[in-house]
N, C-alpha and C positions, 0 to 999 in steps of 0.2 A: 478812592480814598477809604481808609480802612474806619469805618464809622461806630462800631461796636468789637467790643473783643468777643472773638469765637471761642466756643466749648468753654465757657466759663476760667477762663485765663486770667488770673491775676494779675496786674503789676505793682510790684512792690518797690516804691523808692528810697534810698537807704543814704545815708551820708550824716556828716557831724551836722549837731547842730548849727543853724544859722546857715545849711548852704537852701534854703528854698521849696524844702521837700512838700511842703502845703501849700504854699503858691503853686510849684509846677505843680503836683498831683491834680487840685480843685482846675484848671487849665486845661491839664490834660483828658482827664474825668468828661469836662464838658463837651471837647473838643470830640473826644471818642463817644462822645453819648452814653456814658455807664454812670453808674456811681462811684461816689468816692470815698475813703475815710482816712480820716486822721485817728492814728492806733492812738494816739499821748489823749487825744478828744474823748476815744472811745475809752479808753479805762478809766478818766475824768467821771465819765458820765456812769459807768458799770459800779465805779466803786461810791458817786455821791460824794468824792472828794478829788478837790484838785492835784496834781502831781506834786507840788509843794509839801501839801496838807500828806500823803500818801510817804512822802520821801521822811520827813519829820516823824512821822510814828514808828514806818516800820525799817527805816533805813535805806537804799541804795539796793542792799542785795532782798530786802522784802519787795522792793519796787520792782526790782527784774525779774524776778520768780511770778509775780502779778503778769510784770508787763509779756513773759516769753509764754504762761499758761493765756490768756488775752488773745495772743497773737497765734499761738496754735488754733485758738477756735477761729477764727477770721479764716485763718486757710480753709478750715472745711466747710463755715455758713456764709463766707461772704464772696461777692464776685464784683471785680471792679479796681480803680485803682485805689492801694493802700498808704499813705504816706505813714515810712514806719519810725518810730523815735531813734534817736540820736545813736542810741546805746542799742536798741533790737538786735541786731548781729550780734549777741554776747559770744558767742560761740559757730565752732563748722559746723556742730548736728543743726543748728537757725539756720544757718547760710544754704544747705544741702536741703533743708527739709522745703524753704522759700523756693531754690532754685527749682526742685521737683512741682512746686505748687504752684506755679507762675512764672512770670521773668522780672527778675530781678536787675536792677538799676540803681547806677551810685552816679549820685551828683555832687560832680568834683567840684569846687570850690579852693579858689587861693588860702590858707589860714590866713593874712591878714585882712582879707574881705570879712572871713566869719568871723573873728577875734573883732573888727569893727561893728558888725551886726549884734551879737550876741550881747555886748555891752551894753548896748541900749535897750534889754530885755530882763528886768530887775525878777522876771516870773523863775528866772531858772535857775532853781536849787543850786548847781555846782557853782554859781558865780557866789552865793553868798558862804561866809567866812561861820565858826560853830556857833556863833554869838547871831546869826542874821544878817550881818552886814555887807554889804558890796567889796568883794575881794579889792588890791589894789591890782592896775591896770598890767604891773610889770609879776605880779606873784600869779594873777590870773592867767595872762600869757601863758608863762611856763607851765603852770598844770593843761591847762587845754591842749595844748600843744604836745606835750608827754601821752595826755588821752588819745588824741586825733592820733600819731601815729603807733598807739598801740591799738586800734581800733582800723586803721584803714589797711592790714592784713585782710581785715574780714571781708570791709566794704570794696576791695577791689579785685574779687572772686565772683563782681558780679559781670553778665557777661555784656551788660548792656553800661556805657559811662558817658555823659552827659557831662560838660563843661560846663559850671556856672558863675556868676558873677562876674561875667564879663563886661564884653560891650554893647552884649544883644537885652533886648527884653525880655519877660517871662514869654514872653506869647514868641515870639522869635526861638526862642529856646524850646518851648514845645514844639513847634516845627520840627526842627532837628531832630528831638528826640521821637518823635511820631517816625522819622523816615529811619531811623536807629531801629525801630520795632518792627516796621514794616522787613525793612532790609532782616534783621533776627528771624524772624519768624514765615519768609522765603522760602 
C-alpha cells in the first residue's frame, strides 16, 4: 500500500467547482498519510480575507493573479496533496508548471451534479449577480456551463482523471484514485 508520497511529489487535484476536490483531497491526504491543503483555504488565510471579500475588491483577474502567485509558492514550500480552486489552470504554463511539480488529477464530474452542488453554495462569488444576489437557476446554468467547457481544455491535460459524483462514495472513490496513482507512478 502506497502510505506516503516519495521525493516529495505533489498531487494536485483540479476540476470545476462543486466536483469534490476537498473532500477527495482531505481523504486522500489521510489515507496516504501526508498533508493536505486547500489553495481557496490557503489564500483565505494569506490574505486575512475571504475569496468573496478578495473577488469584490480586486476583481476576478486580481484574484487570479493572487491565486496563480499563491500557487507557485505551494509548488516549491509545500508537499502533500493540494486541492487546487476551480479556476487554478488559468492557463498551459499552470498546467505544465503543476504537471512538472507533481501529478496532476482532474475530477470529472456530470455538470448537472455540479450545477446541483454549487447552488446550494450561496459562498461562490460567480453565482451571485453585480448587485449580490443569487443568479437565476437557468442564467446560472448557461454561464457555468460556457465556463466549465472553456476551462476543461486545461483540466483534461491532466494525466491522472478520476470520475466523480457517481455511485460510489468519497472514500470508494479515493480507492480508485490511490490505485490510478499507484498504476501512474509504475
Amino acid at each position: 500500500m502506497m502510505k506516503h508520497l516519495s521525493d516529495g511529489t505533489n498531487i494536485f487535484l483540479s476540476g470545476f467547482m462543486g466536483t469534490g476536490k476537498s473532500t477527495i483531497g482531505r481523504l486522500l491526504a489521510d489515507k496516504l498519510e501526508c498533508s493536505f491543503m486547500d489553495l481557496d483555504d490557503y489564500v483565505e488565510k494569506k490574505e486575512g480575507k475571504s475569496i468573496p471579500d478578495i473577488f469584490e475588491e480586486s476583481g476576478e483577474k486580481g484574484f487570479r493573479d493572487l491565486e496563480k502567485q499563491v500557487l507557485l509558492e505551494v509548488c516549491k514550500e509545500f508537499e502533500g496533496v493540494v486541492a487546487l480552486g476551480g479556476g487554478s489552470l488559468q492557463n498551459q504554463h499552470l498546467v505544465d508548471h503543476l504537471k512538472l511539480n507533481g501529478i496532476l488529477v482532474f475530477l470529472k464530474t456530470p455538470f448537472p451534479i455540479i450545477l446541483d452542488r454549487i447552488c446550494k453554495d450561496v459562498n461562490r462569488p460567480l453565482l451571485l449577480d453585480e448587485e449580490g444576489n443569487p443568479k437565476d437557476r437557468e442564467k446560472l446554468r448557461r454561464e457555468l456551463k460556457l465556463l466549465y467547457e472553456k476551462r476543461l481544455p486545461l483540466y483534461e491535460q491532466a494525466p491522472i482523471i478520476l470520475k466523480t459524483g457517481g455511485d460510489k462514495t468519497p472514500e470508494e472513490e479515493v480507492e480508485i484514485l490511490i490505485n490510478k496513482i499507484r498504476n501512474h507512478v509504475a
